[in-house]
ZAKOLTI-411951 format. One line per field, with one value per residue (C-alpha): residue number from 1; residue in one letter; x, y, z. Coordinates in Angstrom, 1 decimal, always signed. Each point is the difference from the previous one (the first is absolute). Example, Ala and Ser with C-alpha at 12.3 -4.5 7.8 and 13.67 -1.06 7.14 Angstrom:
ZAKOLTI-411951
tiza: [1|2]
tipa: [A|S]
xx: [+12.3|+1.4]
yy: [-4.5|+3.4]
zz: [+7.8|-0.7]
end
This chain:
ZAKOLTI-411951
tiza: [1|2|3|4|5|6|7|8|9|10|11|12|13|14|15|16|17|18|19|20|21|22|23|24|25|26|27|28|29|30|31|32|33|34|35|36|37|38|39|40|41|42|43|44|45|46|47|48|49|50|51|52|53|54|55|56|57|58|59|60|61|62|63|64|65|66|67|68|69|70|71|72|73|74|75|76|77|78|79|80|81|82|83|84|85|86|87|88|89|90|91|92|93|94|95|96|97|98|99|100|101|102|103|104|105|106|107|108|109|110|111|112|113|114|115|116|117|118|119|120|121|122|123|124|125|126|127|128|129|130|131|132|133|134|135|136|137|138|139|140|141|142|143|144|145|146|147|148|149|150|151|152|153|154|155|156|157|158|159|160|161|162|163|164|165|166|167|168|169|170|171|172|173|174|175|176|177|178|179|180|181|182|183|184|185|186|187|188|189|190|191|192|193|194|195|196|197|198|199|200|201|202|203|204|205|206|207|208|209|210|211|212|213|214|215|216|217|218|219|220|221|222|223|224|225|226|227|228|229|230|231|232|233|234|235|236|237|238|239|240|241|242|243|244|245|246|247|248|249|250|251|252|253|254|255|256|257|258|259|260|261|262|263|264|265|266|267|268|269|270|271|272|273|274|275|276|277|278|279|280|281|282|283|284|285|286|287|288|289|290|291|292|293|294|295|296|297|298|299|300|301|302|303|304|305|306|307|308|309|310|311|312|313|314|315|316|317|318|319|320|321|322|323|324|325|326|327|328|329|330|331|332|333|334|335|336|337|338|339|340|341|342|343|344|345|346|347|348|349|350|351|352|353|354|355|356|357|358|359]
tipa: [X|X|X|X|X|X|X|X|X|X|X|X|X|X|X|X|X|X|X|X|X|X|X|X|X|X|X|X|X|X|X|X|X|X|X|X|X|X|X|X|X|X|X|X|X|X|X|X|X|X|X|X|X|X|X|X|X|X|X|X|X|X|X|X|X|X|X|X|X|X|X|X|X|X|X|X|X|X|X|X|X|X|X|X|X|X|X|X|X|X|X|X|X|X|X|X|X|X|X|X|X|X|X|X|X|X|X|X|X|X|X|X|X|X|X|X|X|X|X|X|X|X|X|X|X|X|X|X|X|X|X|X|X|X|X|X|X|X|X|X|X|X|X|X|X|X|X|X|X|X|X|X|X|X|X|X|X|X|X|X|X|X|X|X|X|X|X|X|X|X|X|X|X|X|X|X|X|X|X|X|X|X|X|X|X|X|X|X|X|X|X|X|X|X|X|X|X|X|X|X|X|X|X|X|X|X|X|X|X|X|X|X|X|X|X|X|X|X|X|X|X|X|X|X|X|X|X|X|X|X|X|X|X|X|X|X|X|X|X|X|X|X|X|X|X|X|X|X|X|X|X|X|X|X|X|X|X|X|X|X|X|X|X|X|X|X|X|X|X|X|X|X|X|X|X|X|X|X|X|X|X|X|X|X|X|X|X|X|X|X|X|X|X|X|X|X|X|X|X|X|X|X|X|X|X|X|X|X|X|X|X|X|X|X|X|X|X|X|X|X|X|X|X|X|X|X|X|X|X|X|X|X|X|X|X|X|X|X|X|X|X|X|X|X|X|X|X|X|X|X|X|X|X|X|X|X|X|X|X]
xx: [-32.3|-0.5|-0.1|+2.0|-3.3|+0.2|+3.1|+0.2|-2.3|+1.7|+2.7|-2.3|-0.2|+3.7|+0.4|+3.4|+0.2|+1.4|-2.5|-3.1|-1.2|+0.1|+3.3|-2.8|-1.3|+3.1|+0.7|+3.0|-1.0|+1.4|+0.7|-2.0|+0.3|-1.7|+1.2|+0.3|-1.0|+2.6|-1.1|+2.6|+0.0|+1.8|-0.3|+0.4|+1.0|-0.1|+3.8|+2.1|+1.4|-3.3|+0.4|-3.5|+0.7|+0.6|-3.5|-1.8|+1.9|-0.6|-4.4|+0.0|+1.3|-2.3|-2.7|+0.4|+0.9|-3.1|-2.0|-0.2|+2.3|+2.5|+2.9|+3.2|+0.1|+3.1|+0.4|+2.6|+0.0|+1.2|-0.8|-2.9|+1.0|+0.3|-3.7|-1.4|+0.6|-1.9|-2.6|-0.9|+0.9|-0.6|+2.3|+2.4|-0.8|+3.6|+1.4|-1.5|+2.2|+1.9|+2.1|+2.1|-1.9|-0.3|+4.3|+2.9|+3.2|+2.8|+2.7|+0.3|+3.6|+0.4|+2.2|+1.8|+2.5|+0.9|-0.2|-1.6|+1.5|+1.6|-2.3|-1.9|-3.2|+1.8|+1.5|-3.3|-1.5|+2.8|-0.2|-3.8|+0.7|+2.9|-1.8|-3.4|+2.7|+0.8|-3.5|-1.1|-3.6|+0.7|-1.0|+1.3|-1.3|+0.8|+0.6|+1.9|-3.3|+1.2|+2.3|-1.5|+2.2|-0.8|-2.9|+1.8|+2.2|-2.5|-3.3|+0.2|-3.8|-0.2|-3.9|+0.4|-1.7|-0.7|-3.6|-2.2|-1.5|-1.9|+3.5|+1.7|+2.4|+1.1|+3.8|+0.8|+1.9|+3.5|-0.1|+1.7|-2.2|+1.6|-2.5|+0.9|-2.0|+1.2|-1.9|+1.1|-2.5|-2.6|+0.6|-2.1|+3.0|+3.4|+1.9|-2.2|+2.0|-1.0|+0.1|-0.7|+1.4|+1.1|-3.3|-1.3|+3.2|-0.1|-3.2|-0.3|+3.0|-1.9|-2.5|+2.3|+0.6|-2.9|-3.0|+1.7|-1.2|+3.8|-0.7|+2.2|+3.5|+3.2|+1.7|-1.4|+2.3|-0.1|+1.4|+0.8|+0.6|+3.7|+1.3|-1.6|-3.7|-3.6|-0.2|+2.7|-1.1|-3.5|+1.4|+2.7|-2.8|-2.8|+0.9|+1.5|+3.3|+2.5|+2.6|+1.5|+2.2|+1.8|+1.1|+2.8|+2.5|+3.6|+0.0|+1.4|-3.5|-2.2|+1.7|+0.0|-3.9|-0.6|+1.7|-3.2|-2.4|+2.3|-0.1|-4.6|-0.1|+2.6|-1.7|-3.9|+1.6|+0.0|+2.8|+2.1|+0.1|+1.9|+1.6|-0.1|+2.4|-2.0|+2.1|+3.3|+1.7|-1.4|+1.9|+1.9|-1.9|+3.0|+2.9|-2.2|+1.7|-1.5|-0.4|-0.6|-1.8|-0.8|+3.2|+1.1|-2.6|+0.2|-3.0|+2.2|+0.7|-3.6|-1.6|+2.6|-0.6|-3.6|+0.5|-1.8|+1.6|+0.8|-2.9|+1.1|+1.6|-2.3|+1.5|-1.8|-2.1|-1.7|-1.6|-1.8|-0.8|-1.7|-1.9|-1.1|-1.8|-1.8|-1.9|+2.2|+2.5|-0.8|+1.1|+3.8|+2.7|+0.7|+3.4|+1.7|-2.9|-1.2|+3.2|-1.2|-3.6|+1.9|+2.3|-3.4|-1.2|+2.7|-0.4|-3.4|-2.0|-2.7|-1.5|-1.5|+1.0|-3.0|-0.6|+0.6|-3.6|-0.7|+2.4]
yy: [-27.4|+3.7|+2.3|+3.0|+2.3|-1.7|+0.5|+3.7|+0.5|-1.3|+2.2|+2.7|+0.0|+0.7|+3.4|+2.2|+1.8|+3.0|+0.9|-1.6|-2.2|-3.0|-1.7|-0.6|+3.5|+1.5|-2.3|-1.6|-3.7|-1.3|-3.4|-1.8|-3.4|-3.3|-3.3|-3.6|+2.0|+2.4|+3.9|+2.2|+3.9|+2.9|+2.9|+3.3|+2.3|+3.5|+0.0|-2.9|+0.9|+0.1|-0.9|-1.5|-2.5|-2.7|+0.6|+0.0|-3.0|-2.2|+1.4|-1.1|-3.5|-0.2|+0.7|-2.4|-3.3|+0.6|-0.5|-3.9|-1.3|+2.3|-1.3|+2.6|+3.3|+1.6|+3.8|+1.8|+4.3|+2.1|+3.6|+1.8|+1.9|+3.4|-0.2|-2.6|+2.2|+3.0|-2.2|-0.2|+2.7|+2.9|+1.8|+2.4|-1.2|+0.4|-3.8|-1.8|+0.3|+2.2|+2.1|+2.2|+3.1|-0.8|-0.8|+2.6|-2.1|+2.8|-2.6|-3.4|-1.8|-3.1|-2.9|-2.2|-2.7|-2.0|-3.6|-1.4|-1.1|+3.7|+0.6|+2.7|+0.0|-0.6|+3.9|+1.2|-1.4|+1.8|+3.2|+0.4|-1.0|+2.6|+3.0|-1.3|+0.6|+3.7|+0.8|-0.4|-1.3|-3.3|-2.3|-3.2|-1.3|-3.9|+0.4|-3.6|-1.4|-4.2|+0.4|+2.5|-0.4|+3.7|-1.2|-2.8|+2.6|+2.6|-1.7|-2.0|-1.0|-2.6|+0.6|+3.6|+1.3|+2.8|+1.4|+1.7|+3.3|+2.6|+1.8|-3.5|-2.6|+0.8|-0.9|-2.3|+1.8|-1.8|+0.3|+3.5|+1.4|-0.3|-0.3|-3.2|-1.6|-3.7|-2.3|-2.8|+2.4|-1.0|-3.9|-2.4|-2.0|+1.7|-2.7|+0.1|+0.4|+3.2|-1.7|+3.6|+1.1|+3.4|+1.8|-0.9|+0.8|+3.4|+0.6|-1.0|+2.0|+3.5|-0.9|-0.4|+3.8|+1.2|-1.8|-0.2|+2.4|+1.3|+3.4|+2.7|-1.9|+1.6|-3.1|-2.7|-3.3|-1.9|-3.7|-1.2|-3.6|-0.6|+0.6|+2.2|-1.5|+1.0|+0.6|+2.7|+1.5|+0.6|+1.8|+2.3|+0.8|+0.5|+1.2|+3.7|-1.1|+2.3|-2.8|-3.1|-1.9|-2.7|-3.0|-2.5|-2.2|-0.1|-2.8|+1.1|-2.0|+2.1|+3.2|-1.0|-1.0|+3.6|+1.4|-0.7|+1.6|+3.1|-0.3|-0.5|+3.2|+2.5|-0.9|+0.9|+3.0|-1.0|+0.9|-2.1|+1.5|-2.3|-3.7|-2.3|-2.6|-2.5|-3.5|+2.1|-2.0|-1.7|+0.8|-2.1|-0.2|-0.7|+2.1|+2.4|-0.1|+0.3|-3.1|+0.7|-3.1|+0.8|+1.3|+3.4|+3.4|+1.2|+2.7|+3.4|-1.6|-1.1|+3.3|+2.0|-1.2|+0.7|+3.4|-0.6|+0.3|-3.0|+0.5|-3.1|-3.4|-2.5|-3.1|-3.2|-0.1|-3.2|+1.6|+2.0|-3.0|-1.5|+3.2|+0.4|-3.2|+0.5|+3.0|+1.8|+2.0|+3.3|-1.1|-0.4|+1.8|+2.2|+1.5|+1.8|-0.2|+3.1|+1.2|-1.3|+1.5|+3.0|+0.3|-1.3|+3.2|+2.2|-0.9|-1.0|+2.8|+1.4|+0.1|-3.4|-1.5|+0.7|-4.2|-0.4|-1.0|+3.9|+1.4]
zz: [-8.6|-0.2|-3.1|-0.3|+0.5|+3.7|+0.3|-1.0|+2.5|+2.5|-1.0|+0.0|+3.8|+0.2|+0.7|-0.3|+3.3|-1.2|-2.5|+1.7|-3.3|-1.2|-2.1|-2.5|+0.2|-0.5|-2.7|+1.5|-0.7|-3.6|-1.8|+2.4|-0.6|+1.7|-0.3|+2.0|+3.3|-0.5|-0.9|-1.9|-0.2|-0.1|+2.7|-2.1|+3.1|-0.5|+1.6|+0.0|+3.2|+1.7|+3.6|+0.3|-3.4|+2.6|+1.8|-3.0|-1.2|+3.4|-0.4|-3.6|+1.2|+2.5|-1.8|-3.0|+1.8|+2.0|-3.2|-0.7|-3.0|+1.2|+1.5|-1.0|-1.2|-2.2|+0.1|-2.2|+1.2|-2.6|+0.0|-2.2|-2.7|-1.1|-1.9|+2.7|+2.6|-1.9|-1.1|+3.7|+1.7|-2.5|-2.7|+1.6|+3.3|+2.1|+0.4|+2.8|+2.7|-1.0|+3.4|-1.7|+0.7|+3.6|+0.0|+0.7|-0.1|-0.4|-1.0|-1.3|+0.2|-1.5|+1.1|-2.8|-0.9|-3.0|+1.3|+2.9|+3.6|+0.5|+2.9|-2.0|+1.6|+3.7|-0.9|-1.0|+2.9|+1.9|-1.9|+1.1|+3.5|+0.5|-1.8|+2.0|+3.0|-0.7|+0.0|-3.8|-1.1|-2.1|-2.3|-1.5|-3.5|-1.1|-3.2|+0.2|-1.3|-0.5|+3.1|+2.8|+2.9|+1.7|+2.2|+1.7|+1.5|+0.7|+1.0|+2.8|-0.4|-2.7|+0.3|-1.2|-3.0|-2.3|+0.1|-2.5|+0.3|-1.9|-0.8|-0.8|+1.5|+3.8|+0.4|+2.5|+3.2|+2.0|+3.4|-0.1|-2.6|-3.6|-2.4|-2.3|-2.9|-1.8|-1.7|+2.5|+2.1|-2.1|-0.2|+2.0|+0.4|+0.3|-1.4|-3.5|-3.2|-2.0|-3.8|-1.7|-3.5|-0.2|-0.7|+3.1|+2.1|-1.8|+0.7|+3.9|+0.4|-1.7|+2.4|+3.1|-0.6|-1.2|+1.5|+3.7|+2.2|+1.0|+1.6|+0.8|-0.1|+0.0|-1.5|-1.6|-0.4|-3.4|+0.3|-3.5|-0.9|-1.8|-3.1|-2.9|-0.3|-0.7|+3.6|+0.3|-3.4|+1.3|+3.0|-1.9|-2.9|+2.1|+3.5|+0.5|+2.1|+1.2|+0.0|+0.2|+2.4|-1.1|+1.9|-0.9|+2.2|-0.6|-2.5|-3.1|-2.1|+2.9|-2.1|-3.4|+0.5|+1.8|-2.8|-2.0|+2.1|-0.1|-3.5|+0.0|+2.2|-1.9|-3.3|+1.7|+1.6|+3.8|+2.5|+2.0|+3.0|+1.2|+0.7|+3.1|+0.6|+1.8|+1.4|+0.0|+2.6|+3.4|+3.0|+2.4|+3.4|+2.1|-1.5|-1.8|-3.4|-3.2|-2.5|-3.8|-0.6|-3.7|-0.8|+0.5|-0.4|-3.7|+1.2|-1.0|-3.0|-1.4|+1.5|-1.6|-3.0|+0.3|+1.3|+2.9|+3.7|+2.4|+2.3|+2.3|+1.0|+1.9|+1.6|+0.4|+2.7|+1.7|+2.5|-2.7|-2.1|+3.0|+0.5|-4.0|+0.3|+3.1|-1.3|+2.4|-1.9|+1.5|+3.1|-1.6|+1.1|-2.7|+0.5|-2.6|-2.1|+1.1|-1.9|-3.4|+0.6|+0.9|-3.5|-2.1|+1.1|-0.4|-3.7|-0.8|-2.5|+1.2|-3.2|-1.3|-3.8|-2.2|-1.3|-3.6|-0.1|+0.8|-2.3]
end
């Protein structure tokens, strides 16, 4: 049976490939814990969304249930804090990983609804594609943290990953060449539930923009979960945006819930810019007619009561759906959507909010 000196140094052979030491060197390894053949601890990384956590995870394993007496091992990642990090790496030292002096992203637009099912992230998706289309340098940040859907419709390799680098996190690229970052990205397993309370979210999110190595973008996407939580909080208190676009369906519940998240963004001093009806009607493929499946549009009505123009209808569309979950949405025909990117535009500001963070 070994003792925790053997297994510490077992651990001590681990090494975090980014900063060339060892997990134990860097003081990453707490609460270690050994008990009936099974070893507990918790991996202090010095990001929490590290894209090499997983290979430091899988060497750790490996290297305890070599050691006899050790059959499992139980590893819990959090990320250091504020004082851990400067106890290692130096007072005043810039944040490890940090990109945002080596970013230029000259506007951020994010994408919102109040409830789920709207097809949110299918517009933002869209939105990317179509300004990627006219020639734009783009970006698309997850920021749907407990339900990223935006890599299943823009990566089409399931092996692909984020890497590290001396400046921080390298973005993930679509087949086209829009830059797009999710913690799904990060997951050994797409299919893994992210069990996170709102501190974490918050703060995998601030490092989605921060510690990603965007570049020059002309437009970077934000994909927000639903409703009014941490999540979207985090993104309109942290996160200069030059607006929001808001996405409903004609269902009158779809316009009371977007209601809210009107509501969140006028009182932190963000502009609508805008409002997208997404499943507005599907249309017949014989006779050509329109069908309001979800009742008739009440678009005009909600965006003029938000002050904000109609920037578009979209029907529903199986051939995109098909598409979407493929990986292969930039291959979509997007007609009449070039319209909406158009009138998004017309009446984005140039000027970014300041985040009430800032002010």
């Amino acid at each position: 049976m070994p003792d925790l000196r053997t297994i510490r140094d077992a651990l001590d052979e681990v090494m975090d490939p980014e900063l060339h030491r060892s997990i134990v060197d860097l003081d990453m390894v707490h609460d270690l814990e050994y008990e009936d053949g099974t070893v507990r601890f918790t991996l202090a990384l010095t990001t929490i969304a590290c894209p090499m956590r997983q290979q430091m995870q899988d060497d750790a394993r490996e290297r305890l249930v070599a050691l006899d007496g050790v059959d499992e091992v139980e590893i819990e990642c959090r990320e250091m804090t504020d004082a851990e990090k400067q106890a290692v790496f130096g007072q005043g030292q810039q944040r490890v990983g940090s990109a945002t002096a080596y970013n230029d992203i000259k506007h951020v637009i994010a994408v919102m609804s109040g409830k789920g099912g709207v097809g949110k992230s299918t517009v933002a998706a869209m939105l990317a594609v179509e300004l990627h289309r006219k020639g734009h340098s783009v970006g698309v940040l997850d920021a749907d943290i407990t339900g990223p859907s935006i890599p299943k419709m823009l990566i089409q390799d399931e092996q692909a990953r984020p890497m590290g680098s001396p400046m921080g996190i390298l973005p993930v690229e679509s087949k086209s060449g829009i830059k797009v970052m999710s913690i799904n990205l990060l997951l050994a397993d797409p299919n893994q539930a992210v069990i996170w309370r709102g501190p974490l979210i918050s703060g995998a999110i601030q490092q989605f923009y921060g510690d990603v190595v965007w570049g020059e973008l002309d437009y970077l996407i934000v994909d927000l979960p639903p409703g009014t939580s941490d999540a979207s909080l985090t993104v309109m208190q942290s996160i200069p945006l030059n607006g929001i676009v808001l996405v409903t369906t004609p269902q009158t519940l779809a316009a009371m819930v977007v209601r809210k998240a009107s509501s969140m963004a006028e009182q932190l001093e963000i502009p609508i810019v805008g409002v997208i009806e997404n499943m507005s009607y599907v249309e017949c493929p014989d006779c050509g007619k329109q069908i309001e499946l979800f009742g008739p549009s009440n678009a005009a009505e909600l965006a003029s009561a938000m002050g904000a123009p109609v920037l578009g209808r979209l029907p529903i569309r199986p051939d995109l759906a098909v598409l979407a979950d493929s990986g292969r949405i930039e291959e979509a025909d997007m007609e009449g959507f070039d319209t909406i990117v158009e009138r998004l535009l017309a009446v984005l500001p140039e000027s970014a909010s300041t985040p009430p963070l800032a002010r």
